[in-house]
BADRENSE-796460 format. One record per atom (N, C-alpha, C): residue in three letters; x, y, z. Coordinates in steps of 0.02 Angstrom, whole numbers, plus 50000, padded with zeros to 5 digits. Layout:
// BADRENSE-796460
AlaXYZ...
END
This chain:
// BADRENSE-796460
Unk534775523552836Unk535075526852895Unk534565531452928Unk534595528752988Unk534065531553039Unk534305542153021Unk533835547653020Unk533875553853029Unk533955556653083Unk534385560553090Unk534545562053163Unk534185569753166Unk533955570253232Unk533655575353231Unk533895581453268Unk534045588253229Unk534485594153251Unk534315597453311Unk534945596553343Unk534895599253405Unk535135604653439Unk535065609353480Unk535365614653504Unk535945612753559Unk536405612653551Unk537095612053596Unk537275616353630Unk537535616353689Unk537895619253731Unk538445616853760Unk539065615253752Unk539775612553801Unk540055618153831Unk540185617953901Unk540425621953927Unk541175617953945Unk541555622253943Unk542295621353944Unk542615627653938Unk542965628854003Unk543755634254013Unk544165629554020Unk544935633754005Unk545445632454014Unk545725627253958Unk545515626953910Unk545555622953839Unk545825627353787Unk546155624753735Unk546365628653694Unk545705631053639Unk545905639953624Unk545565640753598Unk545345642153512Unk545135642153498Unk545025642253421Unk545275648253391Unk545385654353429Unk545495662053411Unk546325660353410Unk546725656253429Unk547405655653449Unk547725651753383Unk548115655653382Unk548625655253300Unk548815647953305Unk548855641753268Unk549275637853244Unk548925633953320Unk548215635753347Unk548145630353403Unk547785624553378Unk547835620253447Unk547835611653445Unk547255610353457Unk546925606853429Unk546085605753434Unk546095600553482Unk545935603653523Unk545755599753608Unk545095594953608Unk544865593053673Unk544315588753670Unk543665593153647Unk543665596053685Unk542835600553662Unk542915604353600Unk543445605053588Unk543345608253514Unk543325602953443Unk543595596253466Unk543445591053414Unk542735591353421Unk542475589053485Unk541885585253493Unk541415590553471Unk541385597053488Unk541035603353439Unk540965602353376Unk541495602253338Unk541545600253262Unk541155593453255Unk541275587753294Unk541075581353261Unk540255582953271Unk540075587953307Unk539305586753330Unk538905591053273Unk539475597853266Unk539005601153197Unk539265597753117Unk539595593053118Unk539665590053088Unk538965584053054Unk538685582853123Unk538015579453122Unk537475583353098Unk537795589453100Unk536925593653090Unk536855597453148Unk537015596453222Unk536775600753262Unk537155606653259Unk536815611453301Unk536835620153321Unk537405619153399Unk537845622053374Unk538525619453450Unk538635626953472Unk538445629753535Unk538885633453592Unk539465632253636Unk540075634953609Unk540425631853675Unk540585637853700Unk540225636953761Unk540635643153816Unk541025642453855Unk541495647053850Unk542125649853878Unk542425655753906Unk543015658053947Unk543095663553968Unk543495664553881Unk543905672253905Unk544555673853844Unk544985673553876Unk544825670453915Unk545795668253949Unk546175663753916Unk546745663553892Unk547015657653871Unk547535657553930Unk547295649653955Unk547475646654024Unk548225643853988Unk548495643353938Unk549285639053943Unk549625645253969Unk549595650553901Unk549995657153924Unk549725664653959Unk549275660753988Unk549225667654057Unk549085674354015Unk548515674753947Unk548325680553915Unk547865680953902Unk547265685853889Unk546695687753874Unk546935684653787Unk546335684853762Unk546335683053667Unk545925689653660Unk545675690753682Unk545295697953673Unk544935701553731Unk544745709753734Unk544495711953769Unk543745711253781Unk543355710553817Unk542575712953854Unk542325705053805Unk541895703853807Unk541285699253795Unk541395698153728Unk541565692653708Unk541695692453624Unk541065684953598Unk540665685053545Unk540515680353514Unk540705677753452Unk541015671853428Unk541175671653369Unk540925666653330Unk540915667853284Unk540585662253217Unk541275655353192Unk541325651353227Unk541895648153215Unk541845643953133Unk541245642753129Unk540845638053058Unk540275638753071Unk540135632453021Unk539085634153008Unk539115627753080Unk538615628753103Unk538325628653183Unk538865627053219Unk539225630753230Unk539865631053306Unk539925639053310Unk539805641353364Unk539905646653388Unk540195647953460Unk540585649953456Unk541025651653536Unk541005657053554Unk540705657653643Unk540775661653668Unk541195663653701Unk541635668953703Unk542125669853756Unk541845675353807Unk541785675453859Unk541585678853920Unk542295681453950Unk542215686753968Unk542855692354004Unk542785687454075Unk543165686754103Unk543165685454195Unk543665684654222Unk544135689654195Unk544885693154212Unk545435688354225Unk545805686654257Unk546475684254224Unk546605680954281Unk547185677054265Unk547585675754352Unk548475673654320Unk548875672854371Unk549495671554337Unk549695663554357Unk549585660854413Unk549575655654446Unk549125651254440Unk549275643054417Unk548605637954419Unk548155638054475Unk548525638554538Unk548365638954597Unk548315646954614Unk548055647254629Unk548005655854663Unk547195655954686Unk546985660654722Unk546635664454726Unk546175669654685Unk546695671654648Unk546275673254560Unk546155668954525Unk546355663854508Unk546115658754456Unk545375657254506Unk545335656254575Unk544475655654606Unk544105659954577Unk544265665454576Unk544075672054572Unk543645669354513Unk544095670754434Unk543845670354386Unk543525663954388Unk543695657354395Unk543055653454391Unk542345654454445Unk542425657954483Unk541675660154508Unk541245666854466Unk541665670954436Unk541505676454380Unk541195672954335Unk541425666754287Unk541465663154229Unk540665658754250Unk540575656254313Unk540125653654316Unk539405655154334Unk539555663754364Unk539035669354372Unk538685671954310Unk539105673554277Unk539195677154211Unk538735671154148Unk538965666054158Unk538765660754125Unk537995660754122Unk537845656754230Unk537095659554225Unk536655664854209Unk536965672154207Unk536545674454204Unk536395675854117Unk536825675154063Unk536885674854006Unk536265670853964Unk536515665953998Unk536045657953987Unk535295659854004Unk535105664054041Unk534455664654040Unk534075671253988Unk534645673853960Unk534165678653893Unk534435675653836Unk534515670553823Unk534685666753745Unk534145660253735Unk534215659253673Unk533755650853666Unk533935644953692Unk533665642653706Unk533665636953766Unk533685632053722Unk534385629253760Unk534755620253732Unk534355615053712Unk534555610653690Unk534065604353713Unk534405600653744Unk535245600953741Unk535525596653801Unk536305600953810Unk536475599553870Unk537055602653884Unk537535598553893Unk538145599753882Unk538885593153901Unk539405598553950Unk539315598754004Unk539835601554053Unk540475598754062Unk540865600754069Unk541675598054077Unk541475601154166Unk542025595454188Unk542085596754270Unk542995594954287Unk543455597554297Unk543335605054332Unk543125609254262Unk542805616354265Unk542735617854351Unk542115614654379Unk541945615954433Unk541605615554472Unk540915620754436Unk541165626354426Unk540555633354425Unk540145631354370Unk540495628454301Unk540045625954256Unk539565619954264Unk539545615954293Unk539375609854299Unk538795610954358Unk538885616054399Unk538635616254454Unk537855621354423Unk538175626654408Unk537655631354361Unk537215629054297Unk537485621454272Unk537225618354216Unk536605613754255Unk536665611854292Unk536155607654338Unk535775612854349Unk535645617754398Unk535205621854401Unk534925624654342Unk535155625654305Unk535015627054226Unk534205623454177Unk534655615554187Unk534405610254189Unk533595608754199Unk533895609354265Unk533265606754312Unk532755612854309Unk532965618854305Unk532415625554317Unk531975623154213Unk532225622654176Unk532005622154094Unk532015613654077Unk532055608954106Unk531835602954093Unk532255600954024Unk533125601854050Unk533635600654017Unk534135596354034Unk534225590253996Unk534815584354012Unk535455588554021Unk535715586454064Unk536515589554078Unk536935581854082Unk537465583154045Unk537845575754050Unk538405581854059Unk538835577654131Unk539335579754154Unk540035575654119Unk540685577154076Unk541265573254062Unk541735576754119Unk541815572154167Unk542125574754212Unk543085572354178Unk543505575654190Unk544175577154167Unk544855574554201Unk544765574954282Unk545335571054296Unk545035574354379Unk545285569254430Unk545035568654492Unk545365575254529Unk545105580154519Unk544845585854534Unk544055588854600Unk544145590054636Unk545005593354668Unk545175589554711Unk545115582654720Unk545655577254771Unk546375578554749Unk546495579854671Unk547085578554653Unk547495585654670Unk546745590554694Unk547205597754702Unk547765596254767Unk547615590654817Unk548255591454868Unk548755589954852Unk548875584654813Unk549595581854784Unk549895588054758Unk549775593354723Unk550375599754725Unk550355602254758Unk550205604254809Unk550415606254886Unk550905604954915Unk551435609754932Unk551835606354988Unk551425603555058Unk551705597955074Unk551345594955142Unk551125600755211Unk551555603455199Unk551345610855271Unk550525614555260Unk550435613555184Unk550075615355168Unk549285613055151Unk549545606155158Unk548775601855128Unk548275603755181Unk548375601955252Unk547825602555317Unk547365609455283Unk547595616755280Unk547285620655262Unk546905619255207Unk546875615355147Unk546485615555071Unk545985608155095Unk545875605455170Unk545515598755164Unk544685603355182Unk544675608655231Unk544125610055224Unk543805612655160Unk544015616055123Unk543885620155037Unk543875612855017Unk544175607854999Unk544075603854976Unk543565597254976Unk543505598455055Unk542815594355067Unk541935598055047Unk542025603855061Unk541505609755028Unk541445606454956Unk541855607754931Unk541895608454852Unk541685599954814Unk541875594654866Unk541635589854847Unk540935588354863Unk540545589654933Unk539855591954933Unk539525592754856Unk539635597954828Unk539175602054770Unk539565596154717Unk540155592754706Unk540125589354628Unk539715582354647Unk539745579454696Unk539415574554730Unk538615575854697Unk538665581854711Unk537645583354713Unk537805586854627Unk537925587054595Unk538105588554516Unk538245581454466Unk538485579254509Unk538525570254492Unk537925566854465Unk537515566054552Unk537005563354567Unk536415564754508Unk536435570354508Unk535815575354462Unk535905575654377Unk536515573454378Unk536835573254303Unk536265567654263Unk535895567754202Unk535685561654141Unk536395558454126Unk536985561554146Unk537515557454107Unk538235559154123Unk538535556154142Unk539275555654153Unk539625551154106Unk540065553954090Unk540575554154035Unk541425553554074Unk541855553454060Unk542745555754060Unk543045551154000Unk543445551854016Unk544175551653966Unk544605543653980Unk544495541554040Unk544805535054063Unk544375532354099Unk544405523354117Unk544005521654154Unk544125524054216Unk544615523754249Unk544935527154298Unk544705533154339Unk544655538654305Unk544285542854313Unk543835543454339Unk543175538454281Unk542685536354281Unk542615532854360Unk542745527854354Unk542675526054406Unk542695530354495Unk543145534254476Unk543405538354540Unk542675542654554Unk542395544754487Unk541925549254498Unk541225546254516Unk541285539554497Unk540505535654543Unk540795534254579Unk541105530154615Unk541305530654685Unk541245536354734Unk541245541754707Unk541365548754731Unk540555550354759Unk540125549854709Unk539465551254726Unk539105544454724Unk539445539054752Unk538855532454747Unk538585533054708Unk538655530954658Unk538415529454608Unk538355521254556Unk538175517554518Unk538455512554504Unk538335514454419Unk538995510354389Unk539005509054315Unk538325508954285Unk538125511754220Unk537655509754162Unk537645511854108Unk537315511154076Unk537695513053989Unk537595521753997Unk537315526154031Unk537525531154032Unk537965536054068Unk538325530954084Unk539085533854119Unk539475527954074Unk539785533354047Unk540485529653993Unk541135532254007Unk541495528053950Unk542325532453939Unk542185532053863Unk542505540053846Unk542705540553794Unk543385544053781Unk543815540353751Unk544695543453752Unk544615551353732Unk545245553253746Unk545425559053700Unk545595559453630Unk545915552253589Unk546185551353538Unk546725556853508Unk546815558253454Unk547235563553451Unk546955568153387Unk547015574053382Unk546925577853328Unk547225574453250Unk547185570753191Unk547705568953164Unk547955574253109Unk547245577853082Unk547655583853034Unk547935589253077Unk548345587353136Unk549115591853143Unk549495588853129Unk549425580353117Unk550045577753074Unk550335580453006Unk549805583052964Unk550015585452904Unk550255593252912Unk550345596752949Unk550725603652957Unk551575602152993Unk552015604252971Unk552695602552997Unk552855608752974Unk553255609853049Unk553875615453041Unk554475613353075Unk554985615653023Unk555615611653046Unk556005616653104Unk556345612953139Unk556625616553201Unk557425616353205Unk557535621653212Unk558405622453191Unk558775619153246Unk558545617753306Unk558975613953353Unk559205606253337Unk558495604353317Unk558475598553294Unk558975594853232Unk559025600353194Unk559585599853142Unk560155597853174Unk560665598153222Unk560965598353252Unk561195590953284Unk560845587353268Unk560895578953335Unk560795576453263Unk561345570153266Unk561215566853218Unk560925561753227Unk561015557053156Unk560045553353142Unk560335546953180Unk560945545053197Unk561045537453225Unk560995538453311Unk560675544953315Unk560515544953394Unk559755543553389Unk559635540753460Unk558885537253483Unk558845545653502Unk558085546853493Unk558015554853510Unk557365552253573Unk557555554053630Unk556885554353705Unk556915560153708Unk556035561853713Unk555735568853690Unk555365568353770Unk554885572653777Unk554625575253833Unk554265584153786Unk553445582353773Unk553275588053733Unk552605587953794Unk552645595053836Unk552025596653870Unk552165602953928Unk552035603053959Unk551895608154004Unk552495606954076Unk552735610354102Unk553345612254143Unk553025613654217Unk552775609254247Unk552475609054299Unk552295603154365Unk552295605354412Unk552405600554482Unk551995591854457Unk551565593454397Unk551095584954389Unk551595580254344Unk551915583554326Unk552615580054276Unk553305582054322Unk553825575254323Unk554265574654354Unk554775576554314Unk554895583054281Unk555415581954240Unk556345582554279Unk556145584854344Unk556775583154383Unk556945577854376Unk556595571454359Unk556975566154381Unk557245563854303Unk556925565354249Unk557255565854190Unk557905568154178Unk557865575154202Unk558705578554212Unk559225575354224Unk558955571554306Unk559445569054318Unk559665563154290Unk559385557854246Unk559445553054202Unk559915555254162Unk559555559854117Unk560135562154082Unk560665565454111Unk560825570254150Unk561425569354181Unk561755563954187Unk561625558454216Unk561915551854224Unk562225549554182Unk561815549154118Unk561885544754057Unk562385549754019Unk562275555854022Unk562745558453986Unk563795553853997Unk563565553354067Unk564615552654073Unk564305543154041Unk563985542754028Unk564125533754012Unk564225535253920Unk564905532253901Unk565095532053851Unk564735526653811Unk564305523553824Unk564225518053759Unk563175519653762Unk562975525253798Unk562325525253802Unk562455532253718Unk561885529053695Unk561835533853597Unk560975536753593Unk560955542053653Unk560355544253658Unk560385550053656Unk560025555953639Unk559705562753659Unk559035563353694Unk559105568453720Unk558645570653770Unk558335580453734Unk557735579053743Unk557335584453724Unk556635585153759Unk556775592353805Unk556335593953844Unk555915600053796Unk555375599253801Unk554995606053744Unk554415606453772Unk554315612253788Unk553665616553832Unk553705623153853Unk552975624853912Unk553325631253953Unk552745628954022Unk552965634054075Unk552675632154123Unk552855636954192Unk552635633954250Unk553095636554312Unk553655635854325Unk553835629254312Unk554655625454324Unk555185627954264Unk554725631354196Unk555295632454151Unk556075634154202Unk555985642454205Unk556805644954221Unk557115638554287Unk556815634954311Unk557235628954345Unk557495623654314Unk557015622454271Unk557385616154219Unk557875619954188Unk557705624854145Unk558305628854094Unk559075629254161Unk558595630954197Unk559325631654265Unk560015625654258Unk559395617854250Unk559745613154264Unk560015609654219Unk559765611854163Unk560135609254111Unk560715613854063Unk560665618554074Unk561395622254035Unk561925619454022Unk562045614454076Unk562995611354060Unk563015604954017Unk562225603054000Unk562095596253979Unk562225596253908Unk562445592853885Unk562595592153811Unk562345587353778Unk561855584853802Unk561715579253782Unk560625582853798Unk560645584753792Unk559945588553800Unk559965596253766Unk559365593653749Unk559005601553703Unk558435603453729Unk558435607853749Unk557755613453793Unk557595617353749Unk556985616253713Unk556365619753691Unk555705623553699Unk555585627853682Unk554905632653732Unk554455629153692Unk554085635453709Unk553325632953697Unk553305630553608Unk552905625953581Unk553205622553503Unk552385623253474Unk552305627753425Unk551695627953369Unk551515622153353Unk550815621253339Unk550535613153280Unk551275610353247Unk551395615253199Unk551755612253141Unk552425609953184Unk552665615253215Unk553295611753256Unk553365605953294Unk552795604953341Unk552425597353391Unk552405592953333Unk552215593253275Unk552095586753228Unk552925587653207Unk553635591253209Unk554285588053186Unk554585585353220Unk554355588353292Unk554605585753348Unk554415577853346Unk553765576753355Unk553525569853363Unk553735564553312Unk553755567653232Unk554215562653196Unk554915562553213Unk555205566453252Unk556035567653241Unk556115563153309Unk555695560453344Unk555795555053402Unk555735549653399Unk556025545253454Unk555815539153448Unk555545536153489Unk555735537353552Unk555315539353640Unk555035542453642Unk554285544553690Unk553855549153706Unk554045547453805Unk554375552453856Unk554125551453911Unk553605553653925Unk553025549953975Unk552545553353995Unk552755551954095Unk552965557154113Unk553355557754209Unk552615561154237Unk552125559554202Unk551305560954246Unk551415557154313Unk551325564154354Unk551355560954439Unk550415556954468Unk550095559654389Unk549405559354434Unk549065552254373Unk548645550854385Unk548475541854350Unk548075543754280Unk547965551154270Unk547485553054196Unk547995549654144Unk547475549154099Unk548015548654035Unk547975554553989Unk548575556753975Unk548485562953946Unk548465564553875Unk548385569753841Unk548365570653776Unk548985567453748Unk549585565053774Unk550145564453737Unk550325558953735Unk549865553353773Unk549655547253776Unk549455544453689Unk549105547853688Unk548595545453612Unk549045546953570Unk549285556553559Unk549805557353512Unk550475552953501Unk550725550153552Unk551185547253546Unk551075540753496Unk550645537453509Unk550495531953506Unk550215533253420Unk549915539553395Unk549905538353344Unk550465540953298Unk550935543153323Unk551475542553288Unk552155537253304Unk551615531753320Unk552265527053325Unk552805527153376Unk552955530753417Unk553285531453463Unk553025529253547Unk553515522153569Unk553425521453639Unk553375525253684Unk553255522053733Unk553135527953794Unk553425525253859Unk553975530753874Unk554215528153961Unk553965531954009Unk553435529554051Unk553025529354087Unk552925527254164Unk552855531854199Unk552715529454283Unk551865528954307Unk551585528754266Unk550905529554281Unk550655522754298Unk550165525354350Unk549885517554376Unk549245515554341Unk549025511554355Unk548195511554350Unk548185507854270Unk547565512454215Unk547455511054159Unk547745512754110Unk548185516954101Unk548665517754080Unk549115510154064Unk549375511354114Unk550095505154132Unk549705497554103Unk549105498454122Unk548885492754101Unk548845492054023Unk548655496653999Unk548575497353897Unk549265496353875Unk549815500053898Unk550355500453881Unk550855492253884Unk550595488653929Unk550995482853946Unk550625478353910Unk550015477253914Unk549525472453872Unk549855471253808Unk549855478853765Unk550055480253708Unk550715480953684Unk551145478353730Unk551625480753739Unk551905487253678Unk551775492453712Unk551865499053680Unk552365503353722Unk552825502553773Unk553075506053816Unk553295503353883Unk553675506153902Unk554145504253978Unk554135506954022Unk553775502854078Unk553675506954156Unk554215509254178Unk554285513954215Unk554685516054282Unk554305519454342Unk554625515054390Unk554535518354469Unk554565525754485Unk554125527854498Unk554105533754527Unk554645538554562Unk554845543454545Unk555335545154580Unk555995541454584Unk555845537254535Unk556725532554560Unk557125531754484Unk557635535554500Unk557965536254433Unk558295530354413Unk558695526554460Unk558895520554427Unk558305515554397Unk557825515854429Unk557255513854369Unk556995514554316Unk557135522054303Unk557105526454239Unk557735525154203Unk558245525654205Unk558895523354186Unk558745518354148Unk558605510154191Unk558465505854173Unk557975504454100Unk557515507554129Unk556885508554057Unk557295512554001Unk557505515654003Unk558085520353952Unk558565515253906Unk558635510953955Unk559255508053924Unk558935502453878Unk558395500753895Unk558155495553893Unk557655496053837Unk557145500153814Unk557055504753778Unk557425502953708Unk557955505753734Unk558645509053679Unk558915501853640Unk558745496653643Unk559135490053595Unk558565491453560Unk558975488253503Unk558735491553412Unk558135486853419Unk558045479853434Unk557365475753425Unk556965477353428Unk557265476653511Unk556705480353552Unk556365488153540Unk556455491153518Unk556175497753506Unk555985496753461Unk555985493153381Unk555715493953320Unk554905489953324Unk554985483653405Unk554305479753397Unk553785486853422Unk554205487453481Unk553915494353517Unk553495498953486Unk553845500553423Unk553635504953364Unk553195503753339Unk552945496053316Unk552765495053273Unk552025493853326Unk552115492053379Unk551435488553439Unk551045496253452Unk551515500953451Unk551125507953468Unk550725511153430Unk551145511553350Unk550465513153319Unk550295508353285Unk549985501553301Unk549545497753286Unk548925498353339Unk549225500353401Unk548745500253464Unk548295505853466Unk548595512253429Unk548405518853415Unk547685515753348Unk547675511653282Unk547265509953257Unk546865507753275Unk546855501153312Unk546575497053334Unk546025500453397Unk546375505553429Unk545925506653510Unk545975515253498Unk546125518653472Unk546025524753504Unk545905529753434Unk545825526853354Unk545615532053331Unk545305537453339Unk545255544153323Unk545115549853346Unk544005551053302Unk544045548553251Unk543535547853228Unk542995542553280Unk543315537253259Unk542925532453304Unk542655535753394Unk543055538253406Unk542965540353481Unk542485545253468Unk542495551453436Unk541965555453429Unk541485554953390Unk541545550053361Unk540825548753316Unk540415544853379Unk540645539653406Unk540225537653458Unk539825540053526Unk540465545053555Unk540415553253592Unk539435554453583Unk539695558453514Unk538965560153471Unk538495556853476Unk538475549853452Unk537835545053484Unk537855544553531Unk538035546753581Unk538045545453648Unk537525549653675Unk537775556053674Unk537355562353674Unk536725562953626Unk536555560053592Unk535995561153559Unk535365555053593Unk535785548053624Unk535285545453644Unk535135549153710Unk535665551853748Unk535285555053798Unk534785558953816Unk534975564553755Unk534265568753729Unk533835561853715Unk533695557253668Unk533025555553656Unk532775550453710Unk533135550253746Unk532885545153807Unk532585548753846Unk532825554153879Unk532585560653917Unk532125563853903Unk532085563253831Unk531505569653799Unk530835563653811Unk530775557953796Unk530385553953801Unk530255553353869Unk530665552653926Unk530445552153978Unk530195559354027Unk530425564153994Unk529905568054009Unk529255571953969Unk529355568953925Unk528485571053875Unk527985569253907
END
């Protein structure tokens, strides 16, 4: 076995869960951190101390921490915001990306960097970085950002965010271009983002999934609501975030529906937190046939996920998300409106049931349909086989890793 040779790391990534956070979920950059000092290399991941789910500092002023032997995380102060959208959340990612550069120039110098895009400030400051110290920057860009910022907009509103948004595509265009390497999460993505900067396919623009964390499967905490619904009900779950990119209105109203139909033998379980929380909680109080859950720890997300048998994913936008993979490795289908690559894995494999956008009797339909005993047990059985077969969590980041290491030695060679 060829020796790999130790390298100095840098991933930059905000808005990810963080390692300082009780009972948290090991996200992408924090696997791919581990799988890299796992190899032997020296890993930085910098970050603000914001924790972006619940709108809180993790600690005060400039913190560095020793997470293991070579992973170290930085958290950088660059103050807060309450809103995804706001004006402060700019704020702090132009702080985060000031702060960054000027940091980066009194410490030891990388041998390669992996930027997450959004934001923008990292990716943009990693190129100049780069290019001033004769450093590979491979960009994993995350989800079509900020085209996708108009779709939450009310329409009155989009005309105003096309100039900021054409600016802002300028500089990832030219962050693109300049990148040794582009990376995301779906082809989809991928694709969106050479198209974006003309660019064409080659082995150093890839996809690599998210896969799923699997030792949160082995932590379980049991949840007292759940006690409550018995075991000859089909349980449709919905575990994520309470916000305009997920349709969970149109879920509600499903279940509303289905509730007055006497021969439908389903539950409904919404579990998260978000902007839309106190509206959903609004809309579901009279429902009896639904259980509303807040925000759910590791151990609780892994009882939840065995205690189901449906996973919805009501993603308004074409990413595939973390709950894509989780689902799938716990065996549980997925009813799904997503277009693109997604819809395509899911039907191939048959692992899950489309529905139309916005249209509840379509959702209905998939519900019902779903719900015959056959049919759901092949379902079961196609999902996590599809989860083995295509999206192990090892396999994805062990390859990740070679990925990044030929970049460094291709680069380092071509500029010696």
């Amino acid at each position: 076995m060829k020796k790999i040779k130790p390298l100095n790391i840098w991933v930059l990534k905000d808005s990810e869960t963080l390692p300082v956070i009780k009972d948290a979920k090991k996200m992408r950059t924090w696997r791919l951190s581990e799988a890299l000092a796992d190899r032997g290399h020296s890993v930085t991941w910098w970050t603000s101390n914001f924790y972006h789910t619940k709108k809180e500092k993790v600690c005060e002023g400039d913190k560095t921490l020793e997470l293991r032997n070579n992973l170290t995380v930085k958290l950088l102060d660059c103050g807060s915001y309450k809103k995804n959208i706001s004006l402060q959340r700019v704020k702090h990612h132009f702080i985060l990306g000031k702060k960054f550069a000027l940091l980066a120039r009194k410490g030891n110098k990388p041998d390669i960097i992996i930027s997450s895009l959004p934001i923008l400030e990292f990716p943009f400051e990693a190129i100049k970085y780069g290019k001033m110290n004769n450093i590979p920057v491979i960009i994993d860009v995350r989800d079509m950002w900020p085209d996708i910022l108009l779709s939450y907009l009310p329409p009155f509103l989009r005309p105003c965010m096309k100039i900021p948004v054409f600016f802002y595509n300028i500089r990832i265009n030219s962050c693109l271009r300049k990148a040794q390497g582009i990376v995301s999460m779906t082809e989809d993505i991928l694709n969106w983002a050479l198209e974006k900067a003309n660019l064409k396919k080659d082995e150093n623009k890839r996809v690599f999934y998210l896969g799923y964390d699997e030792s949160c499967s082995q932590e379980t905490e049991k949840i007292g609501e759940l006690e409550k619904i018995t075991k000859d009900k089909i349980v449709f779950s919905y575990l994520g975030t309470f916000n305009n990119s997920n349709d969970l209105d149109l879920i509600v109203e499903a279940a509303n529906i289905l509730e007055q139909d006497k021969n439908f033998n389903g539950h409904f379980i919404l579990a998260g937190n978000g902007d839309l929380w106190d509206s959903i909680q609004e809309k579901v109080k009279y429902n009896k046939n639904i259980t509303l859950l807040g925000w759910l720890n590791k151990g609780q997300s892994s009882y939840l996920m065995k205690r189901t048998d449906v996973n919805f994913i009501p993603s308004k936008v074409p990413a595939i998300p973390n709950k894509f993979f989780e689902s799938l490795f716990f065996g549980n289908p997925i009813l799904f409106c997503m277009e693109g690559e997604s819809k395509s894995i899911l039907e191939t494999h048959n692992a899950g049931i489309f529905y139309n956008k916005g249209n509840v009797e379509s959702l209905i339909a998939g519900i019902k349909s779903i719900s015959e005993e056959n049919k759901l047990q092949d379902l079961k059985k196609n999902s996590r086989k599809l989860y083995e077969t295509h999206f192990k969590a090892y396999n994805i980041y062990s390859a990740y890793c070679e990925y990044i290491e030929r970049i460094h030695s291709t680069y380092d060679k071509a500029s010696s």
